[in-house]
C-alpha positions in Angstrom: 0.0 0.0 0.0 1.1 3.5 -0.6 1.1 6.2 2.4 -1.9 8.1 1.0 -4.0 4.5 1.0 -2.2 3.5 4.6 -3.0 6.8 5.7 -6.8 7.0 4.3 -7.0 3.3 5.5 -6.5 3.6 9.2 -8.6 7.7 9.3 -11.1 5.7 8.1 -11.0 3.4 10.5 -10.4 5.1 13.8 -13.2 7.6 15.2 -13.4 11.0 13.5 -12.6 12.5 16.7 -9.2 11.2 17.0 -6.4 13.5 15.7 -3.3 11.3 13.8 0.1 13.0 14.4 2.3 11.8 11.7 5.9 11.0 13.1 8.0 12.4 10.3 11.3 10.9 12.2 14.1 10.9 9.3 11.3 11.1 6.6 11.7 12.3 3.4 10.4 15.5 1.8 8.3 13.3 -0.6 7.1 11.3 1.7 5.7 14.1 3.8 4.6 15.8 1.0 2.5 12.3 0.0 1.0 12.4 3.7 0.3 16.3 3.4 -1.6 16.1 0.2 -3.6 12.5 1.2 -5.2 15.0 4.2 -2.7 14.6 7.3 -3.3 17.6 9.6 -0.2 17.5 12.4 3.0 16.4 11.4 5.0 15.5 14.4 9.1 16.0 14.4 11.7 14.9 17.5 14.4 17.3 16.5 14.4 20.9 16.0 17.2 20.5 12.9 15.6 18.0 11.1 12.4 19.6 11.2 13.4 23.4 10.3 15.4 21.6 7.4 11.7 19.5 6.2 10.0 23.2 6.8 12.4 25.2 4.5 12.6 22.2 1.9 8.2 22.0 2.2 8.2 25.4 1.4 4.2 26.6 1.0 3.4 23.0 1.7 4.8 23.2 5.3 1.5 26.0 6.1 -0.5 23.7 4.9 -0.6 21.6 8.1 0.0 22.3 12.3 4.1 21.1 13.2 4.1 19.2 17.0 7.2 18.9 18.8 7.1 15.2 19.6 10.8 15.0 21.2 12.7 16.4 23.7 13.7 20.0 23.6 16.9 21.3 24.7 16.5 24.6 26.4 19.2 26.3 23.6 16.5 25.2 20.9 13.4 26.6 22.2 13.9 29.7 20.3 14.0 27.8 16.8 11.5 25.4 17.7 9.2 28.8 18.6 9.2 29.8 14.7 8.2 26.4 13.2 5.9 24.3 15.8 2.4 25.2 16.8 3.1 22.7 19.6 5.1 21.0 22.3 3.9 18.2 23.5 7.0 17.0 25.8 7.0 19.7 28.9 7.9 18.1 32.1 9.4 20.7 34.4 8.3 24.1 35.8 11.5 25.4 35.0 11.3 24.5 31.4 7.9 25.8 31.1 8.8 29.6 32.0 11.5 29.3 30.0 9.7 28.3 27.3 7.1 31.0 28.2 9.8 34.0 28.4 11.2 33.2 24.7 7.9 33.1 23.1 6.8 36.6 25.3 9.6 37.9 22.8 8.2 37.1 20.1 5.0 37.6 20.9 3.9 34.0 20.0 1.2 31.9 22.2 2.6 28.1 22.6 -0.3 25.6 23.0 1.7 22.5 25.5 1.2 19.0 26.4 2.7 18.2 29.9 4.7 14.9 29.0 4.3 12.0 31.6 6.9 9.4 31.9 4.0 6.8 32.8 6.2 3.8 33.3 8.6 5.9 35.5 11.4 4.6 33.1 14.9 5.9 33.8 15.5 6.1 30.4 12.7 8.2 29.3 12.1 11.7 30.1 8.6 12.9 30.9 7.3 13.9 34.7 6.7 11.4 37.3 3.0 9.8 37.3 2.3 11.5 40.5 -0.9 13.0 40.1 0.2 15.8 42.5 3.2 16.7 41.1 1.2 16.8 37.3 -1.6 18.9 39.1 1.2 21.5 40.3 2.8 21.7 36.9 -0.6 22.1 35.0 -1.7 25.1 37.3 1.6 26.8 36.9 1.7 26.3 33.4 -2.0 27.5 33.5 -0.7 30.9 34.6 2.0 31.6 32.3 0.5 34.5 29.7 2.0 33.1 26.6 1.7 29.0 26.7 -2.1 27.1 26.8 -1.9 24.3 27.8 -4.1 21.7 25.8 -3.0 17.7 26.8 -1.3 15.2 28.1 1.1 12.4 26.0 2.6 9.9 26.9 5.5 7.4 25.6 4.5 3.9 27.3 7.0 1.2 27.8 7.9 -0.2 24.9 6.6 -3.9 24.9 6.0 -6.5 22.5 2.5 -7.1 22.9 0.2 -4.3 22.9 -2.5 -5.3 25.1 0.3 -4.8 27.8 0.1 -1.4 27.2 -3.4 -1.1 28.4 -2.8 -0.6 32.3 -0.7 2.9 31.1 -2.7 4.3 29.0 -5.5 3.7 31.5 -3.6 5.3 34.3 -3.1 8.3 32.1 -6.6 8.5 31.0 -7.8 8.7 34.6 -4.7 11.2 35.5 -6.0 13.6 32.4 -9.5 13.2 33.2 -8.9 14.2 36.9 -6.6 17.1 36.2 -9.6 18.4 33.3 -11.6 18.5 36.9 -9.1 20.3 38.9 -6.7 22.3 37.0 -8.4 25.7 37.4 -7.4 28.1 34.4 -6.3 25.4 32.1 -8.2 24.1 28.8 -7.5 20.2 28.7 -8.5 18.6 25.1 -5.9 16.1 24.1 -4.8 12.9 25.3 -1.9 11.8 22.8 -0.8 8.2 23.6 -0.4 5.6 21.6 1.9 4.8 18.4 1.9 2.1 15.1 1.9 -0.9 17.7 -0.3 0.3 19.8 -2.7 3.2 19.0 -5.7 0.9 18.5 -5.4 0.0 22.3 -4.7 3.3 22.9 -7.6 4.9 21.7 -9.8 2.1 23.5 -8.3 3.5 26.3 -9.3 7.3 26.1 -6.7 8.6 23.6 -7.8 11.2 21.6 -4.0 11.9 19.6 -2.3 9.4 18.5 1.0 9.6 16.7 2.0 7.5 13.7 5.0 6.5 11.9 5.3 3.0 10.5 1.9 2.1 10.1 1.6 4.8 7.9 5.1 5.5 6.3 5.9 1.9 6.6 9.7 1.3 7.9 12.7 3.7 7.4 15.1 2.8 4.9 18.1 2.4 7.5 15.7 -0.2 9.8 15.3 -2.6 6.2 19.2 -2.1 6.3 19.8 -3.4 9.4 21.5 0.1 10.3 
């Protein structure tokens, strides 16, 4: 199958209301441009160089569609990542939130946010603790800042072979988001973006209203069939 039939393919069959990141990760510009024209609304990028280089080389095709920061963020690359995404989705301290906040006061830019949670509290992974009280405290201080929104939660999951053991996770993060949407007093909670190309259809069983896509619709990288 090409990507526009994988991609039409699986928006047809997940509910309407669930928006499909598409994880550009060391994608090329045709590819994109395949995904851009078959409909795809968020394209979703993990580093700042690689996705101001797919930007430039997109050209009016790069407006076309909303750019999520789906990686980590250094704090030296917030200013770049300012001028191309619409949204980071991987916030997981106060500190980087102000931060964050101050550089896009100077451009005068509002920053809709995810607060990242490292659900499987997984040394290896960034993300905040799944302490509901520590989540609550970020979300309301975020709340406050004048220049980010924030809009969701997302989360990684441990990676495992079999999606159904996924399912405990993403529950535990559905019931975190749906208690913060509750509490959090100035925020405006929307997305829950969990779930990837093993394991969005659990995901979205789960509560997920983002998911975010790479294989299942690009199918694999070049340098995985290589063995590289």
């Amino acid at each position: 199958m090409s990507i526009k039939e994988n991609y039409l393919r699986i928006r047809e069959q997940i509910p309407e209301y669930v928006k499909i990141v598409l994880a550009a990760k060391m994608r090329t510009k045709e590819e994109i441009e395949e995904v851009i024209y078959a409909g795809a609304e968020i394209i979703g990028e993990n580093y700042v160089q690689e996705a101001e280089k797919m930007y430039q080389e997109l050209g009016e095709e790069a407006k076309k569609v909303k750019w999520h920061m789906i990686g980590g963020l250094q704090k030296n690359k917030i200013n770049k990542a300012l001028k191309i995404f619409d949204c980071i989705q991987t916030i997981d301290s106060p500190e980087f939130a102000e931060v964050a906040n101050k550089r896009a006061e100077k451009i005068n830019k509002i920053m809709f946010v995810f607060i990242e949670v490292n659900i499987g509290s997984e040394m290896t992974k960034a993300g905040v603790k799944p302490d509901y009280e520590i989540i609550e405290k970020l979300a309301e201080g975020i709340a406050e800042l004048k220049y980010l929104r924030l809009e969701g939660l997302m989360t990684m999951g441990p990676r495992v072979g079999n999606p159904e053991d996924s399912r405990p996770y993403f529950r535990k993060t559905k019931n975190i988001f749906e208690k913060l949407k509750e509490n959090v007093s100035n925020g405006d909670l929307k997305y829950l973006s969990m779930g990837m190309s093993n394991s969005y259809k659990i995901a979205i069983e789960e509560g997920a209203n983002m998911v975010r896509l790479g294989t299942a619709i690009f199918g694999k990288r070049i340098c995985d069939i290589n063995g590289q």
